[in-house]
C-alpha positions in Angstrom: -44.3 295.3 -78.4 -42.4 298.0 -76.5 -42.6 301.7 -76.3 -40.9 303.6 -78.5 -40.2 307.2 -77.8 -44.0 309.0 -77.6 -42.1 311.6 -79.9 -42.0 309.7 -83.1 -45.0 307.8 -85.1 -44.9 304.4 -85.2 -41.6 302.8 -86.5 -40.3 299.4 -87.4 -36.8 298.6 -86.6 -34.8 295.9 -88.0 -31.4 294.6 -87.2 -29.4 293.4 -90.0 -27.9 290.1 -89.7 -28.2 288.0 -92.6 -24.7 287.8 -93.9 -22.1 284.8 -94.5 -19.5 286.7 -92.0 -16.6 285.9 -94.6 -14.3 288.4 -92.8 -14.9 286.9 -89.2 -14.2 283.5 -91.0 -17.6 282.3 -92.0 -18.9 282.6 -88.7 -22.9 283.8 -87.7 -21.0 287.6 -87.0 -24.4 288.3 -84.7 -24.0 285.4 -82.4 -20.1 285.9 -82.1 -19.5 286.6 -78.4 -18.8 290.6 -77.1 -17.6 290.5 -73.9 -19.5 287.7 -73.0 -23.0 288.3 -75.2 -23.5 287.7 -78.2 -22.9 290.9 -80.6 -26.6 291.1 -81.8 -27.8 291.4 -77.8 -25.8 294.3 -78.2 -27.5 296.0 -80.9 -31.1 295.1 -80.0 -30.7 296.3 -76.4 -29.8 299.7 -78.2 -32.0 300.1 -80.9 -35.3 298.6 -79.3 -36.5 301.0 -77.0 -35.8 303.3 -80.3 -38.8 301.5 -82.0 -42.2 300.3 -81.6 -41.5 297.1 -83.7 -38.2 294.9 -84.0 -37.2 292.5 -86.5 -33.9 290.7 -86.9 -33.4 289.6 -90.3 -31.0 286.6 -90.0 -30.6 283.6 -93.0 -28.5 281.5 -90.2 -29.4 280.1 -86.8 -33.1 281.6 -86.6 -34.0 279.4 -83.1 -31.1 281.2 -81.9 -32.4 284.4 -83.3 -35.8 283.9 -82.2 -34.9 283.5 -78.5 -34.4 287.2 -78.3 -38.0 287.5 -78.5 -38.0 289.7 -81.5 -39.8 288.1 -85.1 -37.0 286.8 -87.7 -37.3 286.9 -90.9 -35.2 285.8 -94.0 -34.1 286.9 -97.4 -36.7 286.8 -99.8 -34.3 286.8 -102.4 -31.7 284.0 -102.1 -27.6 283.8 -102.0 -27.1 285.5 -99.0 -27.6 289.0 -101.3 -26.5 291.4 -98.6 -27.7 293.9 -96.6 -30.0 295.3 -99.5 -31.9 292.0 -99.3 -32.0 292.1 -95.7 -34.0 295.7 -95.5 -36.3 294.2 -98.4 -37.1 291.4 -96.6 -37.8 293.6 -93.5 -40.0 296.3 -95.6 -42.4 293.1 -96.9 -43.0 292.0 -93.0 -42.9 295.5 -91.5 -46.3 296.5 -89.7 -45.3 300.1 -89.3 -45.2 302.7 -92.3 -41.4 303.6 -91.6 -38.4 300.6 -91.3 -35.1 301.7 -89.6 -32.1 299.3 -89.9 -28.9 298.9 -88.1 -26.5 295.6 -88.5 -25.8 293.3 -86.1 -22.2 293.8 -86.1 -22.1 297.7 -84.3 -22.7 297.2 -80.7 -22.2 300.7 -79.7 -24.7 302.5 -82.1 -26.5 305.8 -81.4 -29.2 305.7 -78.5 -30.8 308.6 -80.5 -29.9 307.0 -83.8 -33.6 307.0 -85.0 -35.1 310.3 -83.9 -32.3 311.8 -85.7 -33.0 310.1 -88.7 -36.1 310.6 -88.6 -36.0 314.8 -87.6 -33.8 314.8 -90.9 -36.8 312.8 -93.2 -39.0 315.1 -92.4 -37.4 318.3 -92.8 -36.1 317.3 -96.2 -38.8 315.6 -97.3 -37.1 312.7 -98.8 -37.7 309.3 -99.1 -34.4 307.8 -97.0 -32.1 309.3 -94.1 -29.1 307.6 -93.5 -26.2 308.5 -91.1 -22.8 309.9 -92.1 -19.6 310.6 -90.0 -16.9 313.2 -91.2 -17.2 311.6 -95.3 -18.0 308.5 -94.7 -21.8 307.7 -95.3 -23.5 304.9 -93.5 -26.6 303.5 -96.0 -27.1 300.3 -93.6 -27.8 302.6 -90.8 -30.7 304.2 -92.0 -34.8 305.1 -92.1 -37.0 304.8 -95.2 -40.6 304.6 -95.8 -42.0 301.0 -96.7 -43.8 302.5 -99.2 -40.3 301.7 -101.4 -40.8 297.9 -101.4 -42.1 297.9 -105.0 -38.9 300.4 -106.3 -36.4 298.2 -103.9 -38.1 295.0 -105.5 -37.4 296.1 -108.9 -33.8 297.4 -108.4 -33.0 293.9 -106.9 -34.9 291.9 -109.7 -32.8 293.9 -112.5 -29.3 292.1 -110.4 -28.0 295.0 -108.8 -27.2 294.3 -104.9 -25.4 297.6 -103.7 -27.2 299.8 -100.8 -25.5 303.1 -102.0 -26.3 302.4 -105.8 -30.0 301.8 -104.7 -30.4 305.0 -102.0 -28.6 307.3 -104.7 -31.7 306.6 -107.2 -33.7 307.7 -104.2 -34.2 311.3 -102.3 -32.2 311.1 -99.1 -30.7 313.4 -96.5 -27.2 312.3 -95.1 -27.3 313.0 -91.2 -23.9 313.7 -89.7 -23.1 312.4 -86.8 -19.5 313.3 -86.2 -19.7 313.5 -82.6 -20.4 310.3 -82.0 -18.2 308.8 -84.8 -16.7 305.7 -82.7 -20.3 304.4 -82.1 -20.6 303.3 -85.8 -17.3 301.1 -85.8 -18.3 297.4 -86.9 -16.7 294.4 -85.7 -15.8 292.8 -89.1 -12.8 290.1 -88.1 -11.5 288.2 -85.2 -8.9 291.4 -84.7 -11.8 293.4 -84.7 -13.5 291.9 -81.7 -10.3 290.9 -79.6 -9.8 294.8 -79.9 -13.0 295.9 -78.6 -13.0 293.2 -76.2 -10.0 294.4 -74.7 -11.4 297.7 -74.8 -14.5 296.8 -72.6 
């Protein structure tokens, strides 16, 4: 465990990194190499000290996972189902009443990322925040009470796999963060990382 900022309750964090990587040529996208780490150090050294509570939820290479110290856990639901599976898998394990996710492919992500989110759940009330820059909404960077485990569960089990589908049948609060737009870019191909890595 870590302190997380005194300021929030208790959170779980989870860093999504379960995919195939089809775009970066079927390739573990978390372990792929960011100016000399791999991407998902990135991430976690971002969005730990954000949370009391970190999971990585990776289908691939969990020793490799694991060695960052941080629990892993898997789909429950198999096919590599996306990121949908991945925060369903993290609200079953989660010890803390609210889950915040973030993938493993956006190294530069908010440092006040969840504090944000979570100002924006409780003034609305709703049940899901999620980040949006200009009109571009970001469901896979978001925070939502684990009390939706059973509604997620069901919403999967009926076939349907996309995050947006799922958090419109929800109440949620979009959170703009416009001034910080480049720190949601995700490193999706090859290209993708040669230009950030030029860039560092």
């Amino acid at each position: 465990m870590h302190q997380q900022p005194s300021a929030l309750p208790p959170i779980t964090g989870v860093i999504l990194a379960g995919g195939l990587g089809r775009r970066m040529g079927g390739v573990d996208k978390g372990m792929q190499r960011l100016d000399g780490r791999p991407m998902v150090a990135w991430v976690i050294e971002r969005l730990a000290p954000q949370v009391g509570e970190l999971l990585i939820n990776a289908n691939q290479n969990p020793e490799s996972y694991a060695s960052f110290g941080h629990r892993v856990v898997a789909d429950r639901i198999s096919g590599f189902a996306g990121p949908l599976a991945g925060l369903h898998a993290a609200l079953s394990a989660a010890s803390h009443p609210l889950v915040a996710t973030a993938p493993c492919d956006s190294p530069f992500l908010p440092n006040d990322l969840v504090a944000q989110l979570h100002a924006a759940l409780l003034a609305s009330n709703a049940e899901l925040a999620m980040a949006r820059t200009g009109d571009q909404v970001h469901p896979v960077f978001c925070l939502c009470q684990r009390a939706l485990l059973p509604h997620l569960s069901n919403f999967l089990e009926s076939g349907e796999r996309k995050f947006l589908l799922w958090c419109s049948t929800l109440k949620t609060v979009e959170v703009a963060f416009d001034d910080v737009a480049e720190a949601f870019e995700n490193i999706n191909t090859p290209a993708d990382l040669a230009r950030h890595e030029a860039r560092l």
